[in-house]
Biopython code that builds the backbone (N, CA, C, O; Angstrom):
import numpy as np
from Bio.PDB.StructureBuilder import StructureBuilder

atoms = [
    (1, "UNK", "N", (-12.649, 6.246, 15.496)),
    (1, "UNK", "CA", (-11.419, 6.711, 16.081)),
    (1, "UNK", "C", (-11.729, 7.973, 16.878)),
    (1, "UNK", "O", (-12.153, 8.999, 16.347)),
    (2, "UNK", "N", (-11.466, 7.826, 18.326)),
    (2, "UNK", "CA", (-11.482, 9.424, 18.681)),
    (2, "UNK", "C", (-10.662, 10.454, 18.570)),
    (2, "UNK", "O", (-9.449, 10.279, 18.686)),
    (3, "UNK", "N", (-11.325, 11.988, 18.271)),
    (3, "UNK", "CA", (-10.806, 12.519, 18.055)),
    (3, "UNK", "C", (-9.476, 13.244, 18.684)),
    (3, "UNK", "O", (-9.468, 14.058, 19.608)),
    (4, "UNK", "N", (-8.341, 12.734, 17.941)),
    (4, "UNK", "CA", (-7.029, 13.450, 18.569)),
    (4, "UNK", "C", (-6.030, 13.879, 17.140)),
    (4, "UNK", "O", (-6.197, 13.623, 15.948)),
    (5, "UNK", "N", (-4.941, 14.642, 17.869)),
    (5, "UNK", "CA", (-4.121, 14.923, 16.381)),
    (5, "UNK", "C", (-3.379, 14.212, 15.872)),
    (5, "UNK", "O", (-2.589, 13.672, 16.647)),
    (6, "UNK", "N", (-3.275, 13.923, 14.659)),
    (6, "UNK", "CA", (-2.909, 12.722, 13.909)),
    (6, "UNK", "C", (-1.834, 13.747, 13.391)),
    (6, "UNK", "O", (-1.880, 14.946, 13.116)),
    (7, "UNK", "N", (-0.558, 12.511, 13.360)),
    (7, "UNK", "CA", (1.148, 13.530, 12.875)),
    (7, "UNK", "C", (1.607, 12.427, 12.056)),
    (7, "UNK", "O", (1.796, 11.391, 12.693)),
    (8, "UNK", "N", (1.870, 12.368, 10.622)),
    (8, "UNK", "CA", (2.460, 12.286, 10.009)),
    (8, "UNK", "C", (3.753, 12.066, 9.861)),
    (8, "UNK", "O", (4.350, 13.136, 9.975)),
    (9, "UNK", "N", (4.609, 11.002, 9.621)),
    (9, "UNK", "CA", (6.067, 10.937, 10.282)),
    (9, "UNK", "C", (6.910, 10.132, 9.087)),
    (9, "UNK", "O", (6.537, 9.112, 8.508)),
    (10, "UNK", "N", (7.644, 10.569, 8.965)),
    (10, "UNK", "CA", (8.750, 9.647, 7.935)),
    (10, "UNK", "C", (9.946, 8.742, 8.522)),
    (10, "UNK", "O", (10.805, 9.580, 8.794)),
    (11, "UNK", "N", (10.439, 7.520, 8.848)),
    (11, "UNK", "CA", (11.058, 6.686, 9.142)),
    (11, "UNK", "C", (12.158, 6.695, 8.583)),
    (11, "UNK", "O", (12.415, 7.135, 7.462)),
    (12, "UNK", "N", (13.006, 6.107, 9.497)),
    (12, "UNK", "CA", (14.390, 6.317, 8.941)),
    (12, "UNK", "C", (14.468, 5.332, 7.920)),
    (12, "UNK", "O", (15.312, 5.487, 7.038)),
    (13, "UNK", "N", (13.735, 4.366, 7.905)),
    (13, "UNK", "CA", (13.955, 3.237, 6.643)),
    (13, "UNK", "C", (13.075, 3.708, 5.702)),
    (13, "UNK", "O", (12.860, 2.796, 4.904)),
    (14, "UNK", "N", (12.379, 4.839, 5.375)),
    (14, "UNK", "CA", (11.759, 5.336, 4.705)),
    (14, "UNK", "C", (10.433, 5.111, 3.907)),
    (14, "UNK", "O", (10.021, 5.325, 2.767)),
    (15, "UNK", "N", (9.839, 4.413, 5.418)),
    (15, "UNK", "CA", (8.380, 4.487, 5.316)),
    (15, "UNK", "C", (7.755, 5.609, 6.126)),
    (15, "UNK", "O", (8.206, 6.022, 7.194)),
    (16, "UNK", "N", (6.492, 6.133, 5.406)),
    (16, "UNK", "CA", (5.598, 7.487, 6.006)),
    (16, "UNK", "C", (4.575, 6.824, 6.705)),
    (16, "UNK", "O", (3.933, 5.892, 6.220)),
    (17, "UNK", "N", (4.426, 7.228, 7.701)),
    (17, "UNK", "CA", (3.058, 6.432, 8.275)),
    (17, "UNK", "C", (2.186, 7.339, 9.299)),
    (17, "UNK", "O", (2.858, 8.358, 9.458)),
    (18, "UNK", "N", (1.253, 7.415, 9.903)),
    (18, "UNK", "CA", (0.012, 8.445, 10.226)),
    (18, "UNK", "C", (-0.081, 8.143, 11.329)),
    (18, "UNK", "O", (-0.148, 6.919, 11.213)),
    (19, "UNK", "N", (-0.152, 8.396, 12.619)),
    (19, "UNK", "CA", (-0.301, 7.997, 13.831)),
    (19, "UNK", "C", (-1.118, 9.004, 14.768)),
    (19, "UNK", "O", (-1.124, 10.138, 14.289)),
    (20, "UNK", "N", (-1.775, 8.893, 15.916)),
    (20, "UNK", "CA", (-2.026, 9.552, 16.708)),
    (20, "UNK", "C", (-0.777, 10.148, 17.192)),
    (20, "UNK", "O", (0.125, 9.358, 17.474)),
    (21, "UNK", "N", (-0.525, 11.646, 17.367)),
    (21, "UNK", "CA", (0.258, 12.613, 18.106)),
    (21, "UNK", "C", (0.718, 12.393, 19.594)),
    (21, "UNK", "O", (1.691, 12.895, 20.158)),
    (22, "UNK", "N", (-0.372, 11.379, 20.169)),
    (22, "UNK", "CA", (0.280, 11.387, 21.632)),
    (22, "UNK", "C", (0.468, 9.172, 22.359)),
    (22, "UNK", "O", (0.419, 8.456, 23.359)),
    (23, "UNK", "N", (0.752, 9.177, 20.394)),
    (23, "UNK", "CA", (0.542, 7.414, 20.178)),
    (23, "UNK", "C", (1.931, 6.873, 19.800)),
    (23, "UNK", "O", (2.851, 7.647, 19.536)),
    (24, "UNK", "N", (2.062, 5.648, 19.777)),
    (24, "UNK", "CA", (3.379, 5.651, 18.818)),
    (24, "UNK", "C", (2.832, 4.196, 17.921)),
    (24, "UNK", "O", (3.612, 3.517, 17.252)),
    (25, "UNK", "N", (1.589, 3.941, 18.042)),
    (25, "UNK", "CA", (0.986, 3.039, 17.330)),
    (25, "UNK", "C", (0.591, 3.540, 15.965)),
    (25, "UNK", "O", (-0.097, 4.542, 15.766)),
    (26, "UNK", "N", (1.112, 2.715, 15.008)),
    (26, "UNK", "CA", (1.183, 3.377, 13.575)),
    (26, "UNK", "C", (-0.783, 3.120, 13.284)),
    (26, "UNK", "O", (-1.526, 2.638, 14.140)),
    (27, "UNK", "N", (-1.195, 3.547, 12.011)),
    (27, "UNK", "CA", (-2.938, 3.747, 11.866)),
    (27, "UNK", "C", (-2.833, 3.334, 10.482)),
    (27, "UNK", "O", (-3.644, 2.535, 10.014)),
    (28, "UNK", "N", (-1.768, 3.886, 9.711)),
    (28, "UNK", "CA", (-1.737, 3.411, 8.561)),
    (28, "UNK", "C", (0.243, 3.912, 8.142)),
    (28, "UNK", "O", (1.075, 4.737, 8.519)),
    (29, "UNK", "N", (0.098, 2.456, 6.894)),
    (29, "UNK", "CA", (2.103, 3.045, 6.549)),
    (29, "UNK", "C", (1.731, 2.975, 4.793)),
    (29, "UNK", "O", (1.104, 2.284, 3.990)),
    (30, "UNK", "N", (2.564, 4.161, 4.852)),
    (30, "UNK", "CA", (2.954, 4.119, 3.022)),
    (30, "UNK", "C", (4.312, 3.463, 2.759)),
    (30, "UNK", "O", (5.259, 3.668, 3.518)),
    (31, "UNK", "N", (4.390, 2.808, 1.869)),
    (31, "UNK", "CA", (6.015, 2.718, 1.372)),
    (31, "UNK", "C", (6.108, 2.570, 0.318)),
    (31, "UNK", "O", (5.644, 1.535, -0.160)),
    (32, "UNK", "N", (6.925, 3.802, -0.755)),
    (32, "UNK", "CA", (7.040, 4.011, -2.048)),
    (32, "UNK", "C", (8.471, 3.255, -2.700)),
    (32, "UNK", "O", (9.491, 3.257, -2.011)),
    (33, "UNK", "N", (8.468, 2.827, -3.613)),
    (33, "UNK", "CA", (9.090, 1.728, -4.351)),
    (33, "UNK", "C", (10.294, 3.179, -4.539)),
    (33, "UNK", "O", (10.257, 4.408, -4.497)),
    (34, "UNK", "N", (11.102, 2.284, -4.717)),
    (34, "UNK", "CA", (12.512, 3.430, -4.976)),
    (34, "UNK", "C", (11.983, 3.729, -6.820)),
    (34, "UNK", "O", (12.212, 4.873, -7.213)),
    (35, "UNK", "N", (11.473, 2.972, -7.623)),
    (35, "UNK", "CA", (11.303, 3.119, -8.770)),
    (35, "UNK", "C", (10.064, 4.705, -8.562)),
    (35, "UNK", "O", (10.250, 5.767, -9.155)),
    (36, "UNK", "N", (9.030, 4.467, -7.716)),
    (36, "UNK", "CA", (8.269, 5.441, -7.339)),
    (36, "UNK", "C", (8.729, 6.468, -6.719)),
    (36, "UNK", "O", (8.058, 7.418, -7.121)),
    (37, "UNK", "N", (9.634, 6.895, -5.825)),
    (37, "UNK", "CA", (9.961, 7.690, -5.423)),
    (37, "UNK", "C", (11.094, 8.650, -6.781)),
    (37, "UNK", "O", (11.738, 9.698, -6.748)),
    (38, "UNK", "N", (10.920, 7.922, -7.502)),
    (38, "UNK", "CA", (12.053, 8.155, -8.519)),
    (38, "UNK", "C", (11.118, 9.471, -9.471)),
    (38, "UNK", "O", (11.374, 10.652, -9.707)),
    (39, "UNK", "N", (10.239, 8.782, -9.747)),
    (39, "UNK", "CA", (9.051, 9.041, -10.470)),
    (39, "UNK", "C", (8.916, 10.105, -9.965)),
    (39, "UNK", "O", (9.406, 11.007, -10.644)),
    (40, "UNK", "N", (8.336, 10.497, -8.806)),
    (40, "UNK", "CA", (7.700, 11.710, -8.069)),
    (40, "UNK", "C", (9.093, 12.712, -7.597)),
    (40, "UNK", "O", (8.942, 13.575, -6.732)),
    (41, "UNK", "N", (10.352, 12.501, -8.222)),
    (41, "UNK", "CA", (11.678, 13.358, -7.895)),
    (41, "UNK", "C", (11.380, 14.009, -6.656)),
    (41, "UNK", "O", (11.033, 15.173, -6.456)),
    (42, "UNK", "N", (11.587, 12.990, -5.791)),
    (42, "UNK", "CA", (11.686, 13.403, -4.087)),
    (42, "UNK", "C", (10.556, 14.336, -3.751)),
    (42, "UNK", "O", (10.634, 15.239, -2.919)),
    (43, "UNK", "N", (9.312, 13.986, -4.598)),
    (43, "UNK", "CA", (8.202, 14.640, -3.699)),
    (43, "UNK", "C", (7.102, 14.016, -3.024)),
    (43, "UNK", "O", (6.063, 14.542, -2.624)),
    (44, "UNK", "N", (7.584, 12.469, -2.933)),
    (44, "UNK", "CA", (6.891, 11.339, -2.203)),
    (44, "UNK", "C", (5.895, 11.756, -0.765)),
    (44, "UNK", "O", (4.704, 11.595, -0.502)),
    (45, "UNK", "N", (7.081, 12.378, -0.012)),
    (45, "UNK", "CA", (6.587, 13.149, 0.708)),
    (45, "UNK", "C", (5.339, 13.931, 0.784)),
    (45, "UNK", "O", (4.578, 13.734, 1.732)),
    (46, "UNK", "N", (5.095, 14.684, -0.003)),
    (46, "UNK", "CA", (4.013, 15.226, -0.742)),
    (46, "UNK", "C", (2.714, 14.863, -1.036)),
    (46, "UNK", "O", (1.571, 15.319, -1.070)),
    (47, "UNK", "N", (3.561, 13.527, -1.302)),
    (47, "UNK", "CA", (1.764, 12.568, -1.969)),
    (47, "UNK", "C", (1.605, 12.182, -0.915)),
    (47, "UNK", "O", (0.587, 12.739, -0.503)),
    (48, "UNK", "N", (2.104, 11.359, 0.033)),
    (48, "UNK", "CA", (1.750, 10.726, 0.679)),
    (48, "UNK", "C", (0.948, 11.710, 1.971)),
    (48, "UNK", "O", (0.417, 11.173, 2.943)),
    (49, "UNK", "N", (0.976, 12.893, 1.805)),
    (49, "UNK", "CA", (0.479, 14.063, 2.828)),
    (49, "UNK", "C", (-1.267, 13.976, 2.268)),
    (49, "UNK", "O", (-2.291, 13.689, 2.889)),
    (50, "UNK", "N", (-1.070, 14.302, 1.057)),
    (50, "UNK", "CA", (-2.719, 13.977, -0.055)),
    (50, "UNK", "C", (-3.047, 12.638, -0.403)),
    (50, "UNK", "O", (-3.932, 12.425, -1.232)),
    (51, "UNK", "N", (-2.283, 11.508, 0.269)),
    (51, "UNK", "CA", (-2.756, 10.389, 0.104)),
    (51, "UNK", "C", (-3.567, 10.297, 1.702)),
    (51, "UNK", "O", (-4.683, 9.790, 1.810)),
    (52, "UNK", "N", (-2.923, 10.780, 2.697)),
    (52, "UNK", "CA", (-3.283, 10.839, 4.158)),
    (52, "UNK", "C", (-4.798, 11.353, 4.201)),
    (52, "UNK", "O", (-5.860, 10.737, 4.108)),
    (53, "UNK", "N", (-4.592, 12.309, 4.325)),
    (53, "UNK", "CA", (-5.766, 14.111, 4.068)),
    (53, "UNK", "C", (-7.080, 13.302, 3.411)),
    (53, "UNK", "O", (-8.116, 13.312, 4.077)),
    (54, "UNK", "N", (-7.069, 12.622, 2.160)),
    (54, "UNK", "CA", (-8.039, 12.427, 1.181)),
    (54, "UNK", "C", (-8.906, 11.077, 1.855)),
    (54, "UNK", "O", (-10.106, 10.830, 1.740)),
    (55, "UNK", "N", (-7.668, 10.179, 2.716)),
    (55, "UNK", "CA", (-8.443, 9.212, 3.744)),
    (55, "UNK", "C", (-8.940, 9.634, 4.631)),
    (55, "UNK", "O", (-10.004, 9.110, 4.961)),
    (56, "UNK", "N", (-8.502, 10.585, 5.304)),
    (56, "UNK", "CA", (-8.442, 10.801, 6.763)),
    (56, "UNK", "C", (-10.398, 11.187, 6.467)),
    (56, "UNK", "O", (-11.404, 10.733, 7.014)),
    (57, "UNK", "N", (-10.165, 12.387, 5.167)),
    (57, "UNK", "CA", (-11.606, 12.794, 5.404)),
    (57, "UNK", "C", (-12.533, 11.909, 5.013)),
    (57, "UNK", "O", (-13.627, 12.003, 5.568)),
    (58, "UNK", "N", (-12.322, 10.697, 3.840)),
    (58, "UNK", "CA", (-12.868, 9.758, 3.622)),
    (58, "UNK", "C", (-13.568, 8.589, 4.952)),
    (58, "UNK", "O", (-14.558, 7.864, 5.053)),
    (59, "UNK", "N", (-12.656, 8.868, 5.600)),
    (59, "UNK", "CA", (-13.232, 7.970, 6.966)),
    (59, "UNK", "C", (-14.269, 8.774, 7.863)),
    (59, "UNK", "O", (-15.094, 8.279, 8.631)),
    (60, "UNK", "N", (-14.049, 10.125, 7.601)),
    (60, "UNK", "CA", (-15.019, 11.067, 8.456)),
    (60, "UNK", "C", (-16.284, 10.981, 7.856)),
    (60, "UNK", "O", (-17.257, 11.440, 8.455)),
    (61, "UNK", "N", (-16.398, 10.482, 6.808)),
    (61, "UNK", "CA", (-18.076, 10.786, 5.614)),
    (61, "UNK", "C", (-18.522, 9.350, 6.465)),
    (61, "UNK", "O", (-19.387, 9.599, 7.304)),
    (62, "UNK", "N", (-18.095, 7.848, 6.420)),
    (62, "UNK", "CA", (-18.634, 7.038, 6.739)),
    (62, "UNK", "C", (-19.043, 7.024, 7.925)),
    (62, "UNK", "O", (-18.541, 7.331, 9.006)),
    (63, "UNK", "N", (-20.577, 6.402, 7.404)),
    (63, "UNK", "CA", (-21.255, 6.412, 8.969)),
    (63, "UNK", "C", (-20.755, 4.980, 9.753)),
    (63, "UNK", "O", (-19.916, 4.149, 9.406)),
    (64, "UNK", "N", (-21.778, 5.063, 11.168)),
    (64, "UNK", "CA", (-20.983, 3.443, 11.716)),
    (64, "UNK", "C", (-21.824, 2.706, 10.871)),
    (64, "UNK", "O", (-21.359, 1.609, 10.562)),
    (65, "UNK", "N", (-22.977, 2.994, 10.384)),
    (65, "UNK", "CA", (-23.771, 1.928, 9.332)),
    (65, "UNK", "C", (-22.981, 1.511, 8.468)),
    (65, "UNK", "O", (-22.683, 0.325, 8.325)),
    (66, "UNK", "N", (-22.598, 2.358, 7.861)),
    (66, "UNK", "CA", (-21.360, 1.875, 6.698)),
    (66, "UNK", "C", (-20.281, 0.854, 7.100)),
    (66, "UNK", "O", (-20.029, -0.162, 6.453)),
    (67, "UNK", "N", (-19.614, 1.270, 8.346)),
    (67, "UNK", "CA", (-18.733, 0.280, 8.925)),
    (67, "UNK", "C", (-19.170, -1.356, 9.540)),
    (67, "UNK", "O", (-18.305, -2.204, 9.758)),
    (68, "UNK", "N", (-20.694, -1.606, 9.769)),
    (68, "UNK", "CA", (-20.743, -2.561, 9.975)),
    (68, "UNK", "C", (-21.262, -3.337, 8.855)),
    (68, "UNK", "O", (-21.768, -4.408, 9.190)),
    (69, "UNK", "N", (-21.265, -3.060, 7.573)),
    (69, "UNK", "CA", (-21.572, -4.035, 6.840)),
    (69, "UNK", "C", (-20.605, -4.511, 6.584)),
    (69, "UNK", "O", (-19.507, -4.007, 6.823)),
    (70, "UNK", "N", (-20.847, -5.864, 5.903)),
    (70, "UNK", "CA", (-19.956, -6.451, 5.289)),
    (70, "UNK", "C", (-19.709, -6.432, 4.222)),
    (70, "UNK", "O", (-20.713, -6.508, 3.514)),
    (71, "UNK", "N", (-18.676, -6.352, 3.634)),
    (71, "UNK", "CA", (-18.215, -5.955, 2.222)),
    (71, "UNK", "C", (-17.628, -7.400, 1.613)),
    (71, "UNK", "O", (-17.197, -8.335, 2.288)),
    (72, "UNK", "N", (-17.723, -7.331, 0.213)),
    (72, "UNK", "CA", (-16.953, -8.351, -0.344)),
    (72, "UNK", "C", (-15.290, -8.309, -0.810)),
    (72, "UNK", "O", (-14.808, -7.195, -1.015)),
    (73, "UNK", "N", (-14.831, -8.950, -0.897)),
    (73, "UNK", "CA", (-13.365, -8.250, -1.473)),
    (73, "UNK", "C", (-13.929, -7.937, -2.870)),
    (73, "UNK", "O", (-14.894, -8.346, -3.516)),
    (74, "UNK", "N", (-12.695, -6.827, -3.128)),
    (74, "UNK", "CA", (-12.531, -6.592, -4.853)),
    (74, "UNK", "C", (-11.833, -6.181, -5.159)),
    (74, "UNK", "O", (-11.064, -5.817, -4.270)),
    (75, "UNK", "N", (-11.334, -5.780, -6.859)),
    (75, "UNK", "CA", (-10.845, -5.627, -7.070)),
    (75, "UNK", "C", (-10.406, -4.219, -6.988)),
    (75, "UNK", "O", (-11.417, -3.593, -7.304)),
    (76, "UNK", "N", (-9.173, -3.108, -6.665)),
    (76, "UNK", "CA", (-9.133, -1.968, -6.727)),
    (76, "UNK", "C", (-7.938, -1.656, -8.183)),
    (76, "UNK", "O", (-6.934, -2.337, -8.387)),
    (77, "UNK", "N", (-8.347, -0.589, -8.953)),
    (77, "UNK", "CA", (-7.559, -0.318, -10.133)),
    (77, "UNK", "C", (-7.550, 0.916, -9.925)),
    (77, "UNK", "O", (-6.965, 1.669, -10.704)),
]
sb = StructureBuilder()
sb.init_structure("model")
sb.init_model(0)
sb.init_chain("A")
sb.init_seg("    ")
for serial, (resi, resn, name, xyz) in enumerate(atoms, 1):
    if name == "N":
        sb.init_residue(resn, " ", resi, " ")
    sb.init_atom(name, np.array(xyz, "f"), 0.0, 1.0, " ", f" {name:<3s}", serial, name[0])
structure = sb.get_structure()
């Protein structure tokens, strides 16, 4: 991805999703279960800022080596 500023945005139907700043093409969407948002007493917002941040830099560590292998599916817990 080249580098530009990525903005963070909350939807009126109340999905959060990550986009380039001068994009309107979404990169990635969160959407928290009303049972979840319940859970986190309206600080969904919040996580989903440290759910962003913790990818964003996660994608910066991988090299393109990393990106062209092929992976298997699995399971995530």
């Amino acid at each position: 991805m080249p580098t530009s500023f990525l903005e963070i945005v909350e939807l009126p139907d109340g999905r959060i999703i990550l986009r380039r700043a001068e994009d309107e093409e979404v990169l990635v969407t969160l959407d928290f279960s009303a049972d979840a948002k319940a859970f986190l007493q309206g600080h969904h917002v919040e996580v989903a800022k440290a759910m962003f941040n913790v990818g964003v830099q996660m994608a910066g560590r991988l090299s393109d080596d990393d990106l062209e292998q092929d992976y298997e599916p699995r399971v995530l817990h």
